[in-house]
N, C-alpha and C positions, 0 to 999 in steps of 0.2 A: 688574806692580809693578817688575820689575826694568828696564826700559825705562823709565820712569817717573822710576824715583829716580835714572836718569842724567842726567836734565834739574837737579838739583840748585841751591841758587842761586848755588853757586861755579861750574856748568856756565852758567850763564846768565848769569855776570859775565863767562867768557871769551868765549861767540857774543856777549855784546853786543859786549864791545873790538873782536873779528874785524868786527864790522858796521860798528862808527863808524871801525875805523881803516881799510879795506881795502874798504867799502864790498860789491860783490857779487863782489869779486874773488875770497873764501874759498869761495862756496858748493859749489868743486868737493870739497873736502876733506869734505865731507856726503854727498855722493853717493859719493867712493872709499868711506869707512867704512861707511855704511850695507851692502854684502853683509857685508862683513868683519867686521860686530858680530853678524851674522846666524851665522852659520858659529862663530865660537867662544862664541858665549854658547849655541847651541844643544849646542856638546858639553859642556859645562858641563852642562847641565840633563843630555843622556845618561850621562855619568858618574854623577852623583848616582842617578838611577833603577837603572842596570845594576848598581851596583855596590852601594848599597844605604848606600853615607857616601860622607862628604862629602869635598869635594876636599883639606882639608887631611889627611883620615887616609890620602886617594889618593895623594897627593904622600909623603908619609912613606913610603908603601909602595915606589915605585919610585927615591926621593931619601935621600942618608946623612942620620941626624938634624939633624948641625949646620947644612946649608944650609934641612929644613925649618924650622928655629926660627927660623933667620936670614930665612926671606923670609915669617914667621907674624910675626914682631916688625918689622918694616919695614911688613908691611901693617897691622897693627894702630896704628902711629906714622904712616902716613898719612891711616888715617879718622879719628884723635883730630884731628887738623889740620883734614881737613877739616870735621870736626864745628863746629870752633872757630869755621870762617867760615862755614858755613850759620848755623848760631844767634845769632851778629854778627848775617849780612845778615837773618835773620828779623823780630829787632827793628828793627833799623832800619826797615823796611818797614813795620811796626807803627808805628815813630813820627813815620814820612810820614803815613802815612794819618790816622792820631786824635790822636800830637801826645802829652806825654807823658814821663816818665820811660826812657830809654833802659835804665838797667842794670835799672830792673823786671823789664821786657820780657825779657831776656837770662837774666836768671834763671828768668822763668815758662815760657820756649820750654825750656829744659833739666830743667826740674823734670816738664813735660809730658812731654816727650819717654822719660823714665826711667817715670813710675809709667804711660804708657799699655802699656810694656813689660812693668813688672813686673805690673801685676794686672789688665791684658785676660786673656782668654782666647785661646788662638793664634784659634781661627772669628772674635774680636772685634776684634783685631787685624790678623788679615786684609782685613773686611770693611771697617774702617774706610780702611786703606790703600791698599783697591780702588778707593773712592770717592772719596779725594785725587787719585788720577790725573788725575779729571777739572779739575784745576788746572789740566791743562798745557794743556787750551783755551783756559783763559784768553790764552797768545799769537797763538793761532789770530786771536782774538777784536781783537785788537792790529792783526795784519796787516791783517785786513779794515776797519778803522776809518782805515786811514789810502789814498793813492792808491801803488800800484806798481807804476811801467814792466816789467812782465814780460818784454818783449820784451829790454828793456837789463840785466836778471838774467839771462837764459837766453844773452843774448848774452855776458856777462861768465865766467858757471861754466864756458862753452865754449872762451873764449879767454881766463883768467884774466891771463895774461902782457901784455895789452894794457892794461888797468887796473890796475894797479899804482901806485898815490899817488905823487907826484913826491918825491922826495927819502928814501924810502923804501930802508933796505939789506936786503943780502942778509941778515945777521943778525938783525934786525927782521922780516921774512918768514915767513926759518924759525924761529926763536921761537914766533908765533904761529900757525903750521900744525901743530907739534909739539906746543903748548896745545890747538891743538883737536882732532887726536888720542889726547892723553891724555886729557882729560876725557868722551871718547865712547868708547874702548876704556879700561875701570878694572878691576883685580883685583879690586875689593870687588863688583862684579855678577858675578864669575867663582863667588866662595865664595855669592854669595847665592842665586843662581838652581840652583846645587848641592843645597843645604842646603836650599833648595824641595820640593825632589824627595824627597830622603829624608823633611821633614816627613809629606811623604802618606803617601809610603810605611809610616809609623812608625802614620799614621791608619788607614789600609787595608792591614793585614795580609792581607787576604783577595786583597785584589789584587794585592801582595806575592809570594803562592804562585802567580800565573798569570803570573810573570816571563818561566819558561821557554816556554810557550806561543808557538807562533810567530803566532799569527791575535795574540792580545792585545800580544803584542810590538809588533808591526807596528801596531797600533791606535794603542798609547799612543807611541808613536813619532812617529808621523803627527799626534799631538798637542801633543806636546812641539814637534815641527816648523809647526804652524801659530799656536800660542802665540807661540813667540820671532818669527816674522814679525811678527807682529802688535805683538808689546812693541816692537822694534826700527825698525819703520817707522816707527812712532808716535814712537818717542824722536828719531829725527834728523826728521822732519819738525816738531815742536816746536822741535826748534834751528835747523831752516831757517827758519821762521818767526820765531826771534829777532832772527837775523843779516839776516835782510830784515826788520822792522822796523827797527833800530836804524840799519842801511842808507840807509835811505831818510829814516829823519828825524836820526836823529845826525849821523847825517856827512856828508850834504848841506848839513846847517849847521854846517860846520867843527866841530863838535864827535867830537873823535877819539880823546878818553882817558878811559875808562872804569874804574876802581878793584874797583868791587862792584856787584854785583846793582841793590842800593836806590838807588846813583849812578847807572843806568843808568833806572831809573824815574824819578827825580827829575828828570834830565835832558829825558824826555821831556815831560812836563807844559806848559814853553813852545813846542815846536815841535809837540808832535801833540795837545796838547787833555787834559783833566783825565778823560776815562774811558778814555784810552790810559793814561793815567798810574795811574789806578787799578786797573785788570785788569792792567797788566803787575804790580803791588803785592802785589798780591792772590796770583796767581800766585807768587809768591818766597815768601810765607808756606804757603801750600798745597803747595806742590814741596816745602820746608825741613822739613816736618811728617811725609813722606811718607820722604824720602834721610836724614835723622838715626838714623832706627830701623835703616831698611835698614846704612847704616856702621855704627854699635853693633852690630848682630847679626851682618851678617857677619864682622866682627874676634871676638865671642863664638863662634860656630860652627868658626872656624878655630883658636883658642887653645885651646876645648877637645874638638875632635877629635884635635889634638896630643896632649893629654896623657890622654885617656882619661876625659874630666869627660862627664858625664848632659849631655847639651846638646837646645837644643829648647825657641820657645816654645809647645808644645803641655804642655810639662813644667810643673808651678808652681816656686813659687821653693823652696821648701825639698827638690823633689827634686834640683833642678839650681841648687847655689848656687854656683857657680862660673862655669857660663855668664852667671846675669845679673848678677855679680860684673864679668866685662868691660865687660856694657852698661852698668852703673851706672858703673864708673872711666873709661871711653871717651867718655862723652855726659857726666859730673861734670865733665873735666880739661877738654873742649873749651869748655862753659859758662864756669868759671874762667878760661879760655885769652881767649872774648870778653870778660868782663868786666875784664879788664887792656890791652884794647883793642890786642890783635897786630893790627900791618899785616896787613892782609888780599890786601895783593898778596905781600909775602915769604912769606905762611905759605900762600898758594896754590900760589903756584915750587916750594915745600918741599914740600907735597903733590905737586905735579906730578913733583920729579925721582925724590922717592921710588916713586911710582906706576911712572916709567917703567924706575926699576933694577929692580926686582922683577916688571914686565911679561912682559917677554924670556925671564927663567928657568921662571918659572909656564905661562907657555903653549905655549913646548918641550916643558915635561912633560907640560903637557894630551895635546900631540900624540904623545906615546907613550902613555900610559895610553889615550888614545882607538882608538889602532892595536894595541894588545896584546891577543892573545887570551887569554894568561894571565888578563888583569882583566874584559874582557870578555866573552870568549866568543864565540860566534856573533854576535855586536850589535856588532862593529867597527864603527867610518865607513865611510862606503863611501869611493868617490875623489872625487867630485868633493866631498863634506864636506873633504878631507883637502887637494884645493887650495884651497879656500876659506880654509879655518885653517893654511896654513902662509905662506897669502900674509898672512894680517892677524899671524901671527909676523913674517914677514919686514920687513911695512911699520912692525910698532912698533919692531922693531930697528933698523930705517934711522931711526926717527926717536929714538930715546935717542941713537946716533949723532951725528945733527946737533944735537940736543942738548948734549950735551960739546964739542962743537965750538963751536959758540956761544956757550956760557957764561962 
């Protein structure tokens, strides 16, 4: 799920833009990310298990209070953002396909979105958002529908500097290499896939008390570890299969400027044919229905870990009315937010810089709380976990960097 809701339709408005404006020039920034999302979303999930809460109560533990509130209220003001343009581009997508009243849409995608939270059951909730994943085939589905020189992709992600669009700056580049890093390395997969762990945890007491166990240790470990493969291969190969779509039919036809998700469908419909144009469609509503809950809840899990609130959709609403007090004002303001119709490229940037301020901080700390045996115990990282997740610190670092610099 958490690989999944990375593909989001604001994550599929940026791989499209990377497709149509830069053609197969970006695909190497898929292949750096993919270990790199591997390694810190896996200590994410060990944190949450070993330690038994969730990363914002983790962070509070080894951070003064003011900088946790400070980087719980930044992430929380970036999922309500991003909330605002999945739910946009959801309707939209809606009103390609059947046609129709846009602000309906916009209000029915938000109203869903709240009541499947507040009165699923966490199993029902789960279960339904296990099966959303299979949305992201829909690009698979995309790719295979259309012709692509493989040869001249594989030769491009190799020599990315060779392919570079004529008139092209260096600020324009990094921009867009820095969008596709934020939106594939996000702090809200960081609290969710956390906040995972402890859910079971909370469900299996039993399993709970065989923490210290070193056979069960090593088990669920070995699990957690073939899980995040699995989520994360899955997620950047979904967004490689964007960016080569859009690749091969956008921007082959001079078409190079991409806004959102549903403009990136819509677009395709004259060059690649009406069930390219449908499944990628389709796909932005199924993705959108999947990443709305996950942002709501990990901004809920993190606000009230902070503060000591009953959190957990395994909880109902009247034991924990505060956690779904977040989900409800986070998925409410960003609903509102579409229906006043925010550019959807400003309030992506603004998601994006916010993401990338509060990246940097967050996953330093990951990487002590992950290295301490105070918090852990015996179940530190080992090393090469620990080069893994200081090179995906390093490289978000470099890229907020060029970020401020560009801007």
């Amino acid at each position: 799920m958490t690989g999944a809701a990375d593909d989001d339709p604001s994550g599929i408005a940026t791989y499209s833009q990377a497709g149509s404006q830069f053609g197969f020039g970006l695909v190497w920034t898929l292949l750096l990310t993919t270990p790199l999302m591997i390694g810190i979303q896996m200590l994410s999930a060990r944190i949450g298990w070993v330690t038994g809460q969730g990363l914002a109560a983790n962070i509070a533990r080894v951070c003064p209070r003011w900088l946790t509130l400070a980087l719980v209220s930044l992430l929380v003001v970036a999922n309500t953002i991003n909330i605002a343009a999945d739910i946009g581009a959801m309707a939209e997508a809606v009103r390609l396909l059947v046609g129709g009243p846009h602000l309906v849409y916009i209000v029915a995608a938000g109203a869903l979105c709240i009541l499947g939270q507040v009165y699923f059951s966490y199993e029902r909730t789960v279960r339904v958002l296990k099966w959303l994943t299979l949305a992201l085939f829909a690009y698979v589905a995309v790719v295979m529908s259309v012709q692509v020189p493989w040869r001249e992709a594989i030769q491009a992600s190799l020599r990315p500097w060779a392919v570079v669009p004529a008139g092209t700056t260096a600020a324009d580049y990094a921009g867009m290499v820095v969008a596709v890093l934020g939106t594939t390395i996000s702090p809200y997969l960081f609290f969710w896939q956390a906040a995972q762990e402890v859910e079971d945890n909370h469900r299996r007491p039993e399993a709970t008390r065989l923490r210290d166990h070193p056979a069960y240790a090593a088990e669920h470990l070995a699990r957690i570890k073939q899980d995040t493969y699995v989520g994360m291969l899955l997620s950047n190969a979904v967004a490689l299969c964007i960016v080569v779509a859009t690749a091969v039919t956008l921007h082959q036809h001079g078409i190079t400027r991409i806004q959102t998700s549903a403009q990136a469908a819509e677009a395709l419909r004259p060059v690649a044919g009406e069930f390219a144009f449908a499944v990628f469609a389709l796909g932005i509503i199924g993705t959108g229905l999947l990443a709305v809950p996950v942002l709501a809840g990990s901004a809920a899990y993190a606000v009230s870990e902070l503060f000591g609130w009953k959190a957990g959709l395994s909880r109902g609403f009247r034991e924990a009315r505060g956690f779904y007090a977040i989900i409800v004002a986070a998925t409410g303001i960003g609903t509102v937010m579409s229906v006043f119709e925010v550019d959807p490229i400003r309030a992506l940037v603004w998601s994006a810089i916010v993401n990338g301020v509060i990246s940097v901080p967050i996953m330093v700390t990951m990487m002590w709380i992950g290295q301490s045996r105070r918090l852990m115990g015996e179940l530190t990282m080992s090393r090469r976990h620990r080069v893994f997740g200081w090179a995906a610190t390093g490289v978000m670092a470099a890229a907020v960097a060029v970020m401020v610099l560009t801007s």
